[in-house]
FIKOLZA-1660 file (N, C-alpha, C; in steps of 0.1 Angstrom, whole numbers, plus 5000, padded with zeros to 4 digits):
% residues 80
   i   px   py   pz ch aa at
   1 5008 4988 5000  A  X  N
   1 5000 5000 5000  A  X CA
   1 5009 5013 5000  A  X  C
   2 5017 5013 5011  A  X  N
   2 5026 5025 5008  A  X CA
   2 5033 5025 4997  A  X  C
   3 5041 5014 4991  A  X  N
   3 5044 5014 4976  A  X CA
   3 5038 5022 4968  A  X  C
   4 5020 5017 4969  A  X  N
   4 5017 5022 4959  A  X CA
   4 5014 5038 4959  A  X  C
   5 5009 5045 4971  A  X  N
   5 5014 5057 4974  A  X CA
   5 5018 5068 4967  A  X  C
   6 5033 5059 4972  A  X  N
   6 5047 5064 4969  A  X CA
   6 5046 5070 4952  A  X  C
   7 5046 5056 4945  A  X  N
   7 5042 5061 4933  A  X CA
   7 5034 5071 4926  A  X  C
   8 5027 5074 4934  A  X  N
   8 5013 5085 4935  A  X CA
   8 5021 5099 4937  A  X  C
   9 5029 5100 4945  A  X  N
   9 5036 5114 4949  A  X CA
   9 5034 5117 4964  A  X  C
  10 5027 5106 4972  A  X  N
  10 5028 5108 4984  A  X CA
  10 5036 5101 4993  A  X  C
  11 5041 5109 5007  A  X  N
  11 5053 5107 5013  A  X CA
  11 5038 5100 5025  A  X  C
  12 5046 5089 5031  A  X  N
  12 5038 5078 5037  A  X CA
  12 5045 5080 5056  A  X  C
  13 5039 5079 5065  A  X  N
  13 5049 5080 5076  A  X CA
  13 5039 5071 5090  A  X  C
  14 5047 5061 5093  A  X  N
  14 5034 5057 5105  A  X CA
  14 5041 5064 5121  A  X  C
  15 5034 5068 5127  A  X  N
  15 5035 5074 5136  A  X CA
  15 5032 5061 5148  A  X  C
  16 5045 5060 5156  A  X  N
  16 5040 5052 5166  A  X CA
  16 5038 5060 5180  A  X  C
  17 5027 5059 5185  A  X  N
  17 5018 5068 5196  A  X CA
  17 5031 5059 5206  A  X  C
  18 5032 5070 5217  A  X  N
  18 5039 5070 5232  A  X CA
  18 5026 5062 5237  A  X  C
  19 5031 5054 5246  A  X  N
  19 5023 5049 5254  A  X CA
  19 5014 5038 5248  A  X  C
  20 5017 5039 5232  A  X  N
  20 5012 5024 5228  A  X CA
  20 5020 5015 5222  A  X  C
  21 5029 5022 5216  A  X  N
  21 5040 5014 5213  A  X CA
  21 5053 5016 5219  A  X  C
  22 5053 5023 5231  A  X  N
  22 5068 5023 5242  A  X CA
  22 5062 5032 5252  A  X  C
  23 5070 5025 5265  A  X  N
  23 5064 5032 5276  A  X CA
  23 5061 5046 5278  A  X  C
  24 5055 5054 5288  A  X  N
  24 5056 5064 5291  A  X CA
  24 5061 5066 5308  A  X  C
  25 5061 5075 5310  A  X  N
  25 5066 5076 5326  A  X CA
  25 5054 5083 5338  A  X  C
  26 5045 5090 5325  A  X  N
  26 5034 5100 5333  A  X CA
  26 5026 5092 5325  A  X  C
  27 5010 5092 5330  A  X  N
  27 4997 5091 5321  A  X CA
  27 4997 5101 5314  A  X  C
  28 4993 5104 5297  A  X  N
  28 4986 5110 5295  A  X CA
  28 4971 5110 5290  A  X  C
  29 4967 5126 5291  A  X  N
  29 4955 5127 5286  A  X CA
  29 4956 5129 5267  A  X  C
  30 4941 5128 5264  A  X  N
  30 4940 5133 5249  A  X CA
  30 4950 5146 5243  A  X  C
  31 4947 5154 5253  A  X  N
  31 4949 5168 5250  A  X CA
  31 4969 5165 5246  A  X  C
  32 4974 5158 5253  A  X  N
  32 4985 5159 5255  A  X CA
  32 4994 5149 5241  A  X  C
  33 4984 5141 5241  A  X  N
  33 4986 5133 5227  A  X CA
  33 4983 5140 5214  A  X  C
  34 4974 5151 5214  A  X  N
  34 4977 5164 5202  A  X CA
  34 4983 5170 5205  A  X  C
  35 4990 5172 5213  A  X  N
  35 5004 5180 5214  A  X CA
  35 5016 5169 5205  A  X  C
  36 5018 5160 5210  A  X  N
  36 5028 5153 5206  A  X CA
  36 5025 5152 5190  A  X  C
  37 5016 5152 5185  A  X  N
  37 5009 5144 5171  A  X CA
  37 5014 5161 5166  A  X  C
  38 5006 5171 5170  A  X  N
  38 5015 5184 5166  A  X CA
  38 5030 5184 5163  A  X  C
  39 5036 5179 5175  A  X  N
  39 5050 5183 5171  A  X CA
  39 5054 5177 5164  A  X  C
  40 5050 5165 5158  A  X  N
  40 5054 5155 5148  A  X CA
  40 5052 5160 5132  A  X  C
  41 5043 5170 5129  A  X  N
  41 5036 5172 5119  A  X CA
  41 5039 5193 5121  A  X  C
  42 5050 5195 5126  A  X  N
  42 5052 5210 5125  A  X CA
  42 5054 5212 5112  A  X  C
  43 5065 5207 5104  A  X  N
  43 5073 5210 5094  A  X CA
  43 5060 5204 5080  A  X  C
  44 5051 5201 5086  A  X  N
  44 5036 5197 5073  A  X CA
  44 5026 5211 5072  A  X  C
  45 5029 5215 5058  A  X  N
  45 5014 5226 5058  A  X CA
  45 5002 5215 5059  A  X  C
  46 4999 5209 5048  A  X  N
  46 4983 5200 5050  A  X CA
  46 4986 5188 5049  A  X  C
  47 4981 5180 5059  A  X  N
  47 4984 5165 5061  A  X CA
  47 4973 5155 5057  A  X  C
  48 4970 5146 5048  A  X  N
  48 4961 5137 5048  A  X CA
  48 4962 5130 5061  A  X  C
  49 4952 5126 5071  A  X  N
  49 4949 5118 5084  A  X CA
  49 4946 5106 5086  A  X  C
  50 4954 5093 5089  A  X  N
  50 4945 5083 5091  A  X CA
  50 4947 5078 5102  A  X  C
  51 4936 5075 5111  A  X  N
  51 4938 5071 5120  A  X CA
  51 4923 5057 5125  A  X  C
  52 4931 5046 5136  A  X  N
  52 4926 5039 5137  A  X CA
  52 4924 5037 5148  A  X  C
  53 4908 5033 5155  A  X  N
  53 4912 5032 5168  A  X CA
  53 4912 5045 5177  A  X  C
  54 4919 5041 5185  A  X  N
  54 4925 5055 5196  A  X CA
  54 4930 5067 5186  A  X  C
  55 4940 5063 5178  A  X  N
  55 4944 5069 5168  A  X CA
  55 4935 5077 5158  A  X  C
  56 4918 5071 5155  A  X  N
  56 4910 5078 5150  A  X CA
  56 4906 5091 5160  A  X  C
  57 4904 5085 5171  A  X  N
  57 4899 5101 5177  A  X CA
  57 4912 5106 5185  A  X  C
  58 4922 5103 5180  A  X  N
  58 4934 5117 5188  A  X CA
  58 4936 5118 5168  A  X  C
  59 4935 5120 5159  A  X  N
  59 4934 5125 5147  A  X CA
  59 4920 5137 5145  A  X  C
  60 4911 5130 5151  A  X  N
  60 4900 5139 5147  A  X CA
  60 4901 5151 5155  A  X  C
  61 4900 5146 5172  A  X  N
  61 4907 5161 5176  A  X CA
  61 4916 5169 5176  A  X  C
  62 4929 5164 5167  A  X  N
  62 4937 5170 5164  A  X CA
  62 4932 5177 5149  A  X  C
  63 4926 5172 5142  A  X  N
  63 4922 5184 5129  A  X CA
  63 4911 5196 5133  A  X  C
  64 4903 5186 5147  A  X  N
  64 4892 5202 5151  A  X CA
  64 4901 5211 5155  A  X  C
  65 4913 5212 5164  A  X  N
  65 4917 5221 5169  A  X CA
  65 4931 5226 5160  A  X  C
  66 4933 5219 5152  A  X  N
  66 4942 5223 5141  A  X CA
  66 4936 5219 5121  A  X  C
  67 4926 5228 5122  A  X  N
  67 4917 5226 5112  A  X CA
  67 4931 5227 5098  A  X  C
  68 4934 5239 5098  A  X  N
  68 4943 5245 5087  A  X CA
  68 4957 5237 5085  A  X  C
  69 4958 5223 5094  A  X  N
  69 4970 5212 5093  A  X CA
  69 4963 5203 5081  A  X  C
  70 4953 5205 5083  A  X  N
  70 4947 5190 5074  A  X CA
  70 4939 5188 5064  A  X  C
  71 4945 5185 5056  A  X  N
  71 4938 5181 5044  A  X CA
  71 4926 5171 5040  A  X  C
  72 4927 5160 5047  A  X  N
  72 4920 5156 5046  A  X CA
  72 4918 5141 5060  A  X  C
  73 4906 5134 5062  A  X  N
  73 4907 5126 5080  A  X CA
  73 4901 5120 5073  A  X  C
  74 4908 5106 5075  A  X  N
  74 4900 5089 5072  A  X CA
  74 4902 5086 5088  A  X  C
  75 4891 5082 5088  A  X  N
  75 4887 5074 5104  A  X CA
  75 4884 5064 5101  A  X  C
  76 4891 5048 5110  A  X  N
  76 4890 5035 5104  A  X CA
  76 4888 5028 5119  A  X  C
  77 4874 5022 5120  A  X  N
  77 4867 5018 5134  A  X CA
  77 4874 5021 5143  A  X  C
  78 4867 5039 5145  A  X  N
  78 4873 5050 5157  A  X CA
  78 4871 5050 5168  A  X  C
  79 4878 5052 5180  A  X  N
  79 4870 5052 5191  A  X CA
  79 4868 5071 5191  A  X  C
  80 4859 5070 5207  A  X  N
  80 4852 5081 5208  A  X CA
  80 4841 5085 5194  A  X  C
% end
């Protein structure tokens, strides 16, 4: 899939979330997980979104509160 992408002209990147794929030291909240998802995506004017899961709704709330980051939000059986 990302191959084919690629071919397409788009740059592919999986983001592995803190705390799901390596420990954290503190809990966090949502809020704090679009912080992180921000700092990952500074250097992006508009981002296509996919998220799954947990990852569906820390994507969605990260495009409501950073509308002008994104291009476009696929949500794929989302929580919240």
């Amino acid at each position: 899939f990302r191959t084919v992408l690629k071919r397409k002209g788009f740059e592919t990147r999986f983001l592995p979330i803190p705390g799901l794929s390596s420990p954290l030291d503190t809990a966090w909240g949502l809020n704090e997980y679009v912080q992180w998802l921000h700092s990952q995506l500074k250097s992006n004017k508009k981002t296509i979104l996919l998220g799954h899961s947990f990852g569906g709704q820390l994507v969605a709330r990260f495009a409501a509160r950073y509308p002008e980051k994104v291009a476009a939000l696929v949500l794929v059986d989302s929580a919240g």
